[in-house]
N, C-alpha and C positions, 0 to 999 in steps of 0.2 A: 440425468447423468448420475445424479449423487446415489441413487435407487440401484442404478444397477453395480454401483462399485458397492455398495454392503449389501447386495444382495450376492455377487460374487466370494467375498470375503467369509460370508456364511457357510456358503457352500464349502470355502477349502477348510474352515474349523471344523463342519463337519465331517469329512474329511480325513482331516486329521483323528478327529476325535475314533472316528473308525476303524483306523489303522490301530491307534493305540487300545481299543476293543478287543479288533485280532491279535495282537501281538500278546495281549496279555492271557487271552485264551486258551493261544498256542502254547503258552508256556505253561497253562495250568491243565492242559491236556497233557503235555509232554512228562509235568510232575508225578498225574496221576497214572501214568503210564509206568513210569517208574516205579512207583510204589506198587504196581500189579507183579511187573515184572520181577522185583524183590522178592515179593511176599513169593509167586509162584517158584522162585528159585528155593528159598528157605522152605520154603515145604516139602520140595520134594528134595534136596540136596541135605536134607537136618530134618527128615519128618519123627525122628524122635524128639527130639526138643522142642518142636511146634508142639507136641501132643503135652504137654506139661499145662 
């Protein structure tokens, strides 16, 4: 009995631990997403001052 409550309990850390994997992912996709999006606005909305 004692086996299968931590082997349970394993499973929902891991689990968890994977959500907080995606989540953190997400957000550093969504970062670098940003920063494409920026850069591609500033180069074509100010491609003179990019060329500096």
């Amino acid at each position: 009995m004692k086996n299968e409550e931590e082997e349970k309990r394993i499973e929902e850390n891991n689990e968890e631990h994977e959500m907080k994997k995606i989540r953190y992912f997400s957000l550093v996709m969504k970062n670098e997403f940003h920063k494409l999006v920026l850069k591609h606005v500033f180069i074509n909305v100010y491609p003179e001052e990019s060329n500096e």
